[in-house]
TORPA-4810 file (N, C-alpha, C, O; in nm, 3 decimals):
<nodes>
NODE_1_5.229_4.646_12.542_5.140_4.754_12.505_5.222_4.859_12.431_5.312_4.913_12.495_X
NODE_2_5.206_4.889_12.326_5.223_5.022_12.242_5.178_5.118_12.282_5.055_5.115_12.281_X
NODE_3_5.231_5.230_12.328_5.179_5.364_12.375_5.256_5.437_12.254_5.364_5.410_12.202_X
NODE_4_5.135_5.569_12.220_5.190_5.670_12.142_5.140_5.792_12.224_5.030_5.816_12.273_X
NODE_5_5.259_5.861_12.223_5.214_6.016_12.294_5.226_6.090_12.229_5.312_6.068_12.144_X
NODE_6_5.140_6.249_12.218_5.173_6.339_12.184_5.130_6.438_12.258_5.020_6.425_12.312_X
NODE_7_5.212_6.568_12.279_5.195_6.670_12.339_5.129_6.801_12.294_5.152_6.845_12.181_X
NODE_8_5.062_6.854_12.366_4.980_6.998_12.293_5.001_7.102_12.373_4.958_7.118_12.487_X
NODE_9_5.073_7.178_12.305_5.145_7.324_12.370_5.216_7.268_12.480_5.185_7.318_12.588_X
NODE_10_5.290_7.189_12.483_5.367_7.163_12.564_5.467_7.087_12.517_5.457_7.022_12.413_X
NODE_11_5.634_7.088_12.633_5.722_6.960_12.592_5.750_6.890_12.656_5.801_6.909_12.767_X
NODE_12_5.716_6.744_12.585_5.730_6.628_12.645_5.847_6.618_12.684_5.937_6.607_12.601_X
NODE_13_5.879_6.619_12.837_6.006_6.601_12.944_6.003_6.445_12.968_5.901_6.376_12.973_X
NODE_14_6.118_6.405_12.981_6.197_6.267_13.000_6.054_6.239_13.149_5.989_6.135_13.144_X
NODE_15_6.029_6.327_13.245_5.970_6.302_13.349_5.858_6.289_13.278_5.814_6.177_13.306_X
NODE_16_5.773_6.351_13.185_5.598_6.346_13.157_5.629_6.196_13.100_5.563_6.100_13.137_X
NODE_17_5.724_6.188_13.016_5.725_6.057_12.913_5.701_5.927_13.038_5.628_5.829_13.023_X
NODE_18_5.765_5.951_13.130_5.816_5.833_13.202_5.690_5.843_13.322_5.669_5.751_13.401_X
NODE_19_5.650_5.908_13.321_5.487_5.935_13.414_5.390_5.849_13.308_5.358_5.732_13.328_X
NODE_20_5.362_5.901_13.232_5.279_5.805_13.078_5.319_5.711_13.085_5.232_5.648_13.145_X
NODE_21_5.431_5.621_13.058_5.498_5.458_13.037_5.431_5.416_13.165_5.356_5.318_13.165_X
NODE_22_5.458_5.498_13.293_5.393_5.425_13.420_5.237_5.417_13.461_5.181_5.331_13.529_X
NODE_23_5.194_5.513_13.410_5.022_5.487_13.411_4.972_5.445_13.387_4.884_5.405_13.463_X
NODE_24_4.974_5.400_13.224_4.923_5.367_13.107_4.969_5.221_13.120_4.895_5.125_13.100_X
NODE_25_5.060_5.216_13.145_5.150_5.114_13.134_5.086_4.925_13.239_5.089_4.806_13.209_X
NODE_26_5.041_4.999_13.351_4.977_4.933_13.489_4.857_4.897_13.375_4.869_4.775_13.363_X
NODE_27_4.763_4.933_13.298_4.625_4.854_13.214_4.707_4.742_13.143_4.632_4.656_13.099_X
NODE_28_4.818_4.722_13.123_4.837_4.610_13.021_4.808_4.509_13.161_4.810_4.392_13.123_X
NODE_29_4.794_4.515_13.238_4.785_4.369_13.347_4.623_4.391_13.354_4.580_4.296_13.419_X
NODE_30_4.541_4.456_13.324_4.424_4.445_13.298_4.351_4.391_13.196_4.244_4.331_13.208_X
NODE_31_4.427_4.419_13.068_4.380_4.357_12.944_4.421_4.216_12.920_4.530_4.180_12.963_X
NODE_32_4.358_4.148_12.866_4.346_3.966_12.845_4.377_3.956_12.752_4.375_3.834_12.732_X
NODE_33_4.417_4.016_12.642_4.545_4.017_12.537_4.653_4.056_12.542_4.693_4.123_12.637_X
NODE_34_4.738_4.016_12.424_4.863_3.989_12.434_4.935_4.116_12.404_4.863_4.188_12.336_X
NODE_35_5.054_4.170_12.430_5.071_4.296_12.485_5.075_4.397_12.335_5.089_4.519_12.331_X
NODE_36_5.057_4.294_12.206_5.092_4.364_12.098_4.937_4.361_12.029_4.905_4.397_11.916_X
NODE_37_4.868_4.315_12.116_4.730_4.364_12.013_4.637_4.495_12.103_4.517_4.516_12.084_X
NODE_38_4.718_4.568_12.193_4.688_4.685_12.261_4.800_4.796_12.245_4.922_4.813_12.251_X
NODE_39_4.638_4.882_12.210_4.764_5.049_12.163_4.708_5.150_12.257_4.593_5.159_12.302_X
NODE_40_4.809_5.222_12.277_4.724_5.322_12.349_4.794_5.476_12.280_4.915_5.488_12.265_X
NODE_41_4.700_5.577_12.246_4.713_5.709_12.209_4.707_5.777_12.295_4.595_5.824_12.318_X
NODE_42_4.842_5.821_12.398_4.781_5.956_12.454_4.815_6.074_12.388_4.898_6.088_12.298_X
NODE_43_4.716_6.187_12.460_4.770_6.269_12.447_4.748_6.400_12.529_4.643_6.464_12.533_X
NODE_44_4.876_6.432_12.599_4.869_6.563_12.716_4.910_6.683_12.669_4.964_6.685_12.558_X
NODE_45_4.891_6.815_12.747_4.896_6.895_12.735_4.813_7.014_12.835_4.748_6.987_12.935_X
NODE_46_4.837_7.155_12.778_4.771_7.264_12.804_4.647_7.294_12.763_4.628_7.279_12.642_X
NODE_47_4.554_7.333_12.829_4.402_7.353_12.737_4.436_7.496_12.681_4.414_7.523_12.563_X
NODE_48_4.502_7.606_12.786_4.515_7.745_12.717_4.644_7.823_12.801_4.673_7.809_12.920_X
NODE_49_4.685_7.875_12.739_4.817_7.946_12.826_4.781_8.134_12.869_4.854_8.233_12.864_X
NODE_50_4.638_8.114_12.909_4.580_8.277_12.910_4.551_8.274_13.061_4.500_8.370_13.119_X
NODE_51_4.587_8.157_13.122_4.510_8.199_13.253_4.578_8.122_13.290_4.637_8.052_13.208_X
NODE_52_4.605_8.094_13.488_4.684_8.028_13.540_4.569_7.982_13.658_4.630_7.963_13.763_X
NODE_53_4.467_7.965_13.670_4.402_7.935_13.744_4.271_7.831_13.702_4.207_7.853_13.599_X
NODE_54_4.235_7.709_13.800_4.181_7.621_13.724_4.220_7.481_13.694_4.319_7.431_13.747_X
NODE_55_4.149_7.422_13.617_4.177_7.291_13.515_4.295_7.293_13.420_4.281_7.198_13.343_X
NODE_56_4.385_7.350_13.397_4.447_7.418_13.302_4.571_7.267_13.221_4.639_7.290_13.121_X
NODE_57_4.572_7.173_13.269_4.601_7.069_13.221_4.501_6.925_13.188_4.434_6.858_13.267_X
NODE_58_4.520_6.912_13.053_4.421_6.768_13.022_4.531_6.622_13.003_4.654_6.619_13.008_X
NODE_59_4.441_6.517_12.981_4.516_6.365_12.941_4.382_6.330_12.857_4.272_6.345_12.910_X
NODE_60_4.398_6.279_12.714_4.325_6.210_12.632_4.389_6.077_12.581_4.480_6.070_12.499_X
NODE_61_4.316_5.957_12.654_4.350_5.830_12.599_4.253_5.727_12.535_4.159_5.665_12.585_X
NODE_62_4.312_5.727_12.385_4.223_5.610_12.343_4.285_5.469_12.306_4.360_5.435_12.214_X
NODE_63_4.242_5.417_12.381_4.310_5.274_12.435_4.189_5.143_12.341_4.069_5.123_12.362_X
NODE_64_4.305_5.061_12.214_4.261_5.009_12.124_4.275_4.853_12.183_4.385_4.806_12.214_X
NODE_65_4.169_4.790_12.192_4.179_4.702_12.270_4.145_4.581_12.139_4.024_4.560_12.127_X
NODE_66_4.222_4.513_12.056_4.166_4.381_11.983_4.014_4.500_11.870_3.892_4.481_11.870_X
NODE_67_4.073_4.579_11.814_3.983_4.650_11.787_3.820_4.754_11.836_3.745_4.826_11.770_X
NODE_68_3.824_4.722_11.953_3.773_4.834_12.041_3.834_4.940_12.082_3.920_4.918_12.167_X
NODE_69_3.817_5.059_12.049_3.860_5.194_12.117_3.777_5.237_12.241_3.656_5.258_12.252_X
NODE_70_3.860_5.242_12.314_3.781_5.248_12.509_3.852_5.382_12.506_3.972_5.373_12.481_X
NODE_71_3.798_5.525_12.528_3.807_5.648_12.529_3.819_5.719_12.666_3.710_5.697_12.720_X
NODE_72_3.873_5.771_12.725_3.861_5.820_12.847_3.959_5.991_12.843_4.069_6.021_12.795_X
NODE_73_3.924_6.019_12.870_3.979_6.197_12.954_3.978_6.293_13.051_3.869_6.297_13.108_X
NODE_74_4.068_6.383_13.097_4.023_6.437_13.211_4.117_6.541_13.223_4.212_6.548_13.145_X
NODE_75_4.099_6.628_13.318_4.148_6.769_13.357_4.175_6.778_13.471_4.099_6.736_13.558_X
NODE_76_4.316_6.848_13.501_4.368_6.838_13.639_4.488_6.975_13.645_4.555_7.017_13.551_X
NODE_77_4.487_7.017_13.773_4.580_7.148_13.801_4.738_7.094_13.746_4.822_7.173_13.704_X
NODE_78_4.759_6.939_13.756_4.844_6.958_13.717_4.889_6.766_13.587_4.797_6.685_13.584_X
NODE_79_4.990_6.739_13.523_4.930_6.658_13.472_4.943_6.508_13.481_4.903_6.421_13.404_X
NODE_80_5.028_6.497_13.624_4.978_6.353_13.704_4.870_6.351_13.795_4.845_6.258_13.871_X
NODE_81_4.824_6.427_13.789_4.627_6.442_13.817_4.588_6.395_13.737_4.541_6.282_13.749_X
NODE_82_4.591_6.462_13.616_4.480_6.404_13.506_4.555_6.263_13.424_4.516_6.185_13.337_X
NODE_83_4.645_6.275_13.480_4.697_6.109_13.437_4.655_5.995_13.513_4.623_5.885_13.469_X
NODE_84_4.658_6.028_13.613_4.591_5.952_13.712_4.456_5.910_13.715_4.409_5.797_13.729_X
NODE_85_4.394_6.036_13.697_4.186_6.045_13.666_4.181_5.947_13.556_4.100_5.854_13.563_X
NODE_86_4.269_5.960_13.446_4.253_5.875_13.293_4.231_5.750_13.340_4.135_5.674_13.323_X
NODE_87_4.367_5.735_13.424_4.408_5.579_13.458_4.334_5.473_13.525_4.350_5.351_13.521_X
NODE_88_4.197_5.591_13.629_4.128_5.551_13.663_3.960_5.465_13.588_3.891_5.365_13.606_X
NODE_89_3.965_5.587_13.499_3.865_5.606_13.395_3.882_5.434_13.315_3.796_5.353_13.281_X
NODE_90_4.044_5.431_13.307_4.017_5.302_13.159_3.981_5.176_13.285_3.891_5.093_13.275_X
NODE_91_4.059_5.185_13.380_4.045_5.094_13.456_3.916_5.014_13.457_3.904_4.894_13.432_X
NODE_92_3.805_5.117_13.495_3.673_5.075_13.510_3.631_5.026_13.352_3.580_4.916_13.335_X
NODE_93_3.652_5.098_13.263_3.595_5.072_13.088_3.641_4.887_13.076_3.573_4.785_13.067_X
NODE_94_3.816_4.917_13.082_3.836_4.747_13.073_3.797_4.651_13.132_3.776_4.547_13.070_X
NODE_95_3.777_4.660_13.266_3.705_4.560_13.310_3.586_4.563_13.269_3.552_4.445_13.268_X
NODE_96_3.459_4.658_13.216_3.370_4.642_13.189_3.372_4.548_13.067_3.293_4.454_13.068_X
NODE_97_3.462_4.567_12.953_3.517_4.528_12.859_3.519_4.412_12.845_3.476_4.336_12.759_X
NODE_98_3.576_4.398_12.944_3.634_4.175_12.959_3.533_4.147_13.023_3.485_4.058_12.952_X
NODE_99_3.452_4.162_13.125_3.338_4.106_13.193_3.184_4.058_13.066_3.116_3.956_13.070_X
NODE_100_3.171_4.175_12.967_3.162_4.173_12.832_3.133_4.012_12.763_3.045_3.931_12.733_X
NODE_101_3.275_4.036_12.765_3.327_3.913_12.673_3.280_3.792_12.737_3.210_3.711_12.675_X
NODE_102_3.325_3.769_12.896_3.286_3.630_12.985_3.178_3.617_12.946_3.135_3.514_12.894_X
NODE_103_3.112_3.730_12.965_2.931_3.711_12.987_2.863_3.641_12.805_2.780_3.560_12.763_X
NODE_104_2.962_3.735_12.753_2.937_3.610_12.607_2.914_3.502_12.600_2.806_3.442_12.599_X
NODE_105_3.061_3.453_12.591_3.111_3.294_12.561_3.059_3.220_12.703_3.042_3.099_12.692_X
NODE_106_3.039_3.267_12.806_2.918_3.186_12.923_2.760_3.143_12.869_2.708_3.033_12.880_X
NODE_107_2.692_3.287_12.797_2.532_3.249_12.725_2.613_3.125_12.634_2.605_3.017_12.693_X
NODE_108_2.668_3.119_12.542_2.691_3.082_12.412_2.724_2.937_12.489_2.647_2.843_12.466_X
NODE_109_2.820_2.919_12.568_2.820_2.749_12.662_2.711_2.693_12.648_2.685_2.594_12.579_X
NODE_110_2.617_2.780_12.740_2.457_2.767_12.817_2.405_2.748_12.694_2.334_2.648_12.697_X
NODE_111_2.409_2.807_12.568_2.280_2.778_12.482_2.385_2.590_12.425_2.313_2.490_12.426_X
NODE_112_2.484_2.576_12.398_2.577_2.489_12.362_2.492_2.356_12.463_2.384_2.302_12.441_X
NODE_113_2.562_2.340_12.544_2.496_2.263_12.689_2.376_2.210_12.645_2.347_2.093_12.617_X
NODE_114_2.275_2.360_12.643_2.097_2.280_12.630_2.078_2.224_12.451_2.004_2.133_12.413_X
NODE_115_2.135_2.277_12.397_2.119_2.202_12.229_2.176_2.005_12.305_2.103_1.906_12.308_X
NODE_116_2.313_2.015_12.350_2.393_1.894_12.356_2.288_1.793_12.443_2.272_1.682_12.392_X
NODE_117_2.212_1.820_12.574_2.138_1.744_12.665_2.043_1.749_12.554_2.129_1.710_12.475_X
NODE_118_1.937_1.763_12.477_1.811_1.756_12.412_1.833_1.651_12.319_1.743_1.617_12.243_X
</nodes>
């Protein structure tokens, strides 16, 4: 998996980088392609530096799956919260994703099958 990060009002520390590689990182055993036809864009940061109370950290990931973009984001006090919420977020999208696909090429058998018996 290709991950690209970028940071907003903030700097990416050896620790945020290496928090991202590990989050993000756990969906490549979810996805049913091969590790170079999945990208993932994050991108973390500060929403505003005027207040200290709150949501005050986000994670935006758009995770390119064989040409599908599966979108997910979230807000957290701090930003292995909202790395975590993300991580949760694609979790559910990809499997929806691949279940998708089964449910395809299963009709497409089934219509295959009844053409072949007739």
């Amino acid at each position: 998996m290709k991950i690209i990060i970028k940071g907003t009002q903030i700097d990416l520390t050896p620790e945020i980088r290496s928090a991202i590689d590990e989050k993000i990182g756990e969906l490549d055993r979810f996805t049913a392609f091969s590790s170079s036809d999945v990208e993932a864009r994050v991108d973390v940061g500060r929403s505003t530096f005027h207040h200290q109370h709150g949501d005050v950290y986000f994670a935006k990931v758009d995770l390119n799956v064989n040409g599908k973009i599966i979108h997910a984001e979230a807000e957290g006090s701090d930003i292995i919260s909202a790395l975590t919420e993300v991580k949760d977020q694609l979790q559910v999208e990809v499997k929806k994703f691949k279940q998708k696909g089964f449910a395809r090429r299963l009709k497409a058998l089934r219509i295959w099958k009844r053409f072949k018996n007739q």
